[in-house]
C-alpha positions as CSV (number, residue, x, y, z in Angstrom):
1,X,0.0,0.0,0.0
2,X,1.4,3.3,-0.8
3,X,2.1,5.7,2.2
4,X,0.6,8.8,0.4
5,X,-2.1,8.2,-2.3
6,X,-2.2,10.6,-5.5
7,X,-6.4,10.9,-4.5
8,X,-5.6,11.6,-1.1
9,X,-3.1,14.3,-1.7
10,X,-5.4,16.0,-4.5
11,X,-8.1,15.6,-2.0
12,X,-5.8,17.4,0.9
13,X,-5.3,20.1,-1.1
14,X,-8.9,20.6,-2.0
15,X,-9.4,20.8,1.5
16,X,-6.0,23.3,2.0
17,X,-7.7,25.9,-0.8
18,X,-10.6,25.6,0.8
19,X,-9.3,27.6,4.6
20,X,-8.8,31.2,5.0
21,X,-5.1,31.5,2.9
22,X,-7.4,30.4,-0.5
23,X,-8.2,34.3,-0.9
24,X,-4.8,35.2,-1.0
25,X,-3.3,32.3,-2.6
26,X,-5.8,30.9,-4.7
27,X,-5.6,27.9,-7.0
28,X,-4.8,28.4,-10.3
29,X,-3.5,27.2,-13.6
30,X,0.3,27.8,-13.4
31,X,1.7,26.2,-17.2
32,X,5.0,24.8,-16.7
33,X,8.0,26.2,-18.9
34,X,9.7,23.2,-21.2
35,X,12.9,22.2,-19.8
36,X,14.6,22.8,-22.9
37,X,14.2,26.2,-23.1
38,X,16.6,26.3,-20.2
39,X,19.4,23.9,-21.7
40,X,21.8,27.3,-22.6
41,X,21.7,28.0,-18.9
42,X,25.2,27.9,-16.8
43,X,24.0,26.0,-13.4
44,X,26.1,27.0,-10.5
45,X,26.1,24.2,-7.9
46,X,24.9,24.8,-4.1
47,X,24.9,21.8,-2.2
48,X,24.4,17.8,-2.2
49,X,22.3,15.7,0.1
50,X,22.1,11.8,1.1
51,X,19.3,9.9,-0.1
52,X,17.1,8.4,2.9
53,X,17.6,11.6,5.1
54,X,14.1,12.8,4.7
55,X,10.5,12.8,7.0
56,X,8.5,10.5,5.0
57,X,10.2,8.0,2.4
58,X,7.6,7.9,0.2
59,X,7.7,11.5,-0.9
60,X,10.2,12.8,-3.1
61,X,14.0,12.9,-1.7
62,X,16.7,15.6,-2.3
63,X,20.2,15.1,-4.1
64,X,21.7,18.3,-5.6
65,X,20.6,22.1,-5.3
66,X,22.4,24.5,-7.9
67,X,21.1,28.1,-9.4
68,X,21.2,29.8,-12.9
69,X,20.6,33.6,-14.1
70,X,19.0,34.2,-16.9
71,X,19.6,37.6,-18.1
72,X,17.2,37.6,-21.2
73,X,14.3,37.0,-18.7
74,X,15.8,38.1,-15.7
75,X,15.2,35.4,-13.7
76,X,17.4,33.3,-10.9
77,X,16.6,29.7,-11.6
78,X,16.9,27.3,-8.9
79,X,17.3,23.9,-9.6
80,X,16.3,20.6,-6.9
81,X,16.8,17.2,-8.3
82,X,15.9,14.0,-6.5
83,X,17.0,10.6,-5.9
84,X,14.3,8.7,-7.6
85,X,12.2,9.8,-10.3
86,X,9.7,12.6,-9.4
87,X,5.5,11.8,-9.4
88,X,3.7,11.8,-12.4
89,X,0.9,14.0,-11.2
90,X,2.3,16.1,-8.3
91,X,5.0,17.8,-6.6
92,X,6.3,20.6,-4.1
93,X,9.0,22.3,-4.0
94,X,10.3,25.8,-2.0
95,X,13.2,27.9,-2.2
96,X,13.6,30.0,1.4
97,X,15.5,32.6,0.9
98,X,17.9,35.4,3.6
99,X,17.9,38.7,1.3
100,X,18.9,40.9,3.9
101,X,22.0,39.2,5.2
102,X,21.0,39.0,8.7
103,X,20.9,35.7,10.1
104,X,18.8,36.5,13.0
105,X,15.8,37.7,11.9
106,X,12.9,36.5,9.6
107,X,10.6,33.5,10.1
108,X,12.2,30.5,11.0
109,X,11.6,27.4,8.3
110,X,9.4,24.8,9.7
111,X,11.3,21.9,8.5
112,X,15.0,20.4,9.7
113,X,17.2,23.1,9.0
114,X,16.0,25.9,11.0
115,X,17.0,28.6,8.6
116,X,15.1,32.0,8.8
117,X,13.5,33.3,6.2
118,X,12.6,37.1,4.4
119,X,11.2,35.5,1.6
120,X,9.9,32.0,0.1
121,X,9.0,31.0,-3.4
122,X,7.0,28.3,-4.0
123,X,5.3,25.6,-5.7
124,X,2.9,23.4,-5.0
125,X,1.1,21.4,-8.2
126,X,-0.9,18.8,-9.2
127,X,-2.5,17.9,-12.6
128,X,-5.5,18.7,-13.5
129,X,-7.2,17.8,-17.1
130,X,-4.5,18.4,-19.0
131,X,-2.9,21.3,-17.2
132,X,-1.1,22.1,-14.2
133,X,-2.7,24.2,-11.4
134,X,-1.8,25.0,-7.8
135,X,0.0,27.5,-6.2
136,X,3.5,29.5,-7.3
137,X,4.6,32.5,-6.2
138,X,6.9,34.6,-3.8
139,X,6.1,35.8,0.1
140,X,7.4,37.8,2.8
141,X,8.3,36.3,5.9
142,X,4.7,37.3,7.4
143,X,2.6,36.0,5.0
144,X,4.6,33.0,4.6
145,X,3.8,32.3,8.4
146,X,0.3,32.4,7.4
147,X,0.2,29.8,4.7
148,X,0.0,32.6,2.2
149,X,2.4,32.1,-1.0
150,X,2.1,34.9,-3.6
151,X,2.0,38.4,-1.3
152,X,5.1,39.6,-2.9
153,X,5.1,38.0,-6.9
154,X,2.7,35.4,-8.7
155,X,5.8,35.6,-11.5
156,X,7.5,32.9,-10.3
157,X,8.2,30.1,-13.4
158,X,8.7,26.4,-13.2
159,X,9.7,23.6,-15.3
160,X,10.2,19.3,-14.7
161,X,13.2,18.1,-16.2
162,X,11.8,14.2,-15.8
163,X,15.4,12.6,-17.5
164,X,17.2,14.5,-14.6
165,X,14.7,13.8,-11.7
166,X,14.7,17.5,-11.1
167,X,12.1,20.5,-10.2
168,X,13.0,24.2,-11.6
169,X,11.8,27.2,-10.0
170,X,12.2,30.5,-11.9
171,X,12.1,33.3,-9.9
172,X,12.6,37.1,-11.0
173,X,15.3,38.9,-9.7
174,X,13.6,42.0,-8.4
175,X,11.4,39.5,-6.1
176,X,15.4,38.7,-4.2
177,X,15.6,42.1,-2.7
178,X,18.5,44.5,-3.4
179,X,21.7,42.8,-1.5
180,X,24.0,41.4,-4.3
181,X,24.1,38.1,-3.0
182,X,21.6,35.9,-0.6
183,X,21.3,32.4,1.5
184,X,19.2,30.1,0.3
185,X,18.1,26.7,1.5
186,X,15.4,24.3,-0.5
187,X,12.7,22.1,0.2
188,X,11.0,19.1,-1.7
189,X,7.8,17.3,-1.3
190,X,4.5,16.7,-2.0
191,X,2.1,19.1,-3.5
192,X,1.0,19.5,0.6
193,X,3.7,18.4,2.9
194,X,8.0,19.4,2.8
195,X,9.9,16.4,3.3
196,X,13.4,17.0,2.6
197,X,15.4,20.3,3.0
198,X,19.2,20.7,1.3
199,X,21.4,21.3,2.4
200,X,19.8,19.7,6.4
201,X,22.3,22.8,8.3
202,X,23.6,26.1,7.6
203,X,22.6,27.5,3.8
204,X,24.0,28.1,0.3
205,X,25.2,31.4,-0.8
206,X,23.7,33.0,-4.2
207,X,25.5,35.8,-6.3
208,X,22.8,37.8,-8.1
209,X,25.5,40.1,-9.4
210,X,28.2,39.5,-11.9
């Protein structure tokens, strides 16, 4: 029997849009970019992570974080890929991020690594009849404490690159702040629930400027 059933996670969600955060961050059709529209890109690697180290097995289980720039679209790409291949008809995936180089402050992530946060872009999608929906976009730290994912951006891209078992979030760089260079730490899961953060300590340093 599988731990996590693709109905019961569809049904979670239903629920999840359902609550107070759906009038913020409601569901919609987010269409994913084609991977190969990104193949030029120069991916700068962040950090690696052992398979087996996340909160439910089932779900899926980070291997490598790296980031791209792409200055036609001005977008900071990160990249997650995973140690088996990712679901078919679901996924999660979240990109905390430190843009104001202070350690201290922000909201503090609620998975392992207990990294705080000024800003998180997300995405969490499932299929639906021949298109994507769900949520994707950027918060603040306050509205990311309230479950509420797009108070900052909506812009945020993504694409599935299915022969490298790897989620893409694109995420424009006036959403990042000002500071030329910010901490990041990701997250993979389930279109509802985080399972596996990378790296599990500390965070990986981004240079948004040449």
């Amino acid at each position: 029997m599988r731990l996590v059933s693709e109905a019961s996670l569809i049904a979670a969600l239903s629920l999840f849009v359902a609550s107070s955060a759906a009038a913020q961050s409601p569901v919609r059709k987010v269409p994913l970019l084609p991977v190969e529209s990104l193949a030029s890109l120069s991916w700068q690697p962040l950090s690696s992570d052992a398979k087996g180290d996340g909160l439910r097995p089932r779900l899926p289980d980070a291997k490598d974080f790296a980031y791209a720039i792409d200055p036609k679209t001005n977008l900071v790409w990160f990249k997650v890929s995973v140690h088996e291949p990712l679901p078919e008809r679901w996924f999660g995936i979240n990109i905390a991020i430190d843009s104001d180089a202070q350690a201290d402050n922000g909201l503090t992530w609620w998975g392992t690594n207990k990294f705080k946060l000024d800003r998180l872009a997300s995405a969490y999608l499932y299929t639906g009849d021949g298109y994507w929906q769900g949520i994707a976009g950027v918060s603040d730290s306050e509205a990311a404490g309230k479950m509420l994912f797009t108070s900052v951006s909506e812009n945020v891209r993504v694409a599935v690159d299915r022969a490298q078992n790897a989620l893409l979030v694109g995420v424009p760089r006036a959403d990042l702040g000002t500071a030329p260079t910010i901490r990041v730490i990701a997250t993979v899961g389930s279109m509802m629930v985080n399972n596996d953060d990378i790296p599990n300590e500390g965070s990986a340093t981004v240079k948004l400027t040449p």
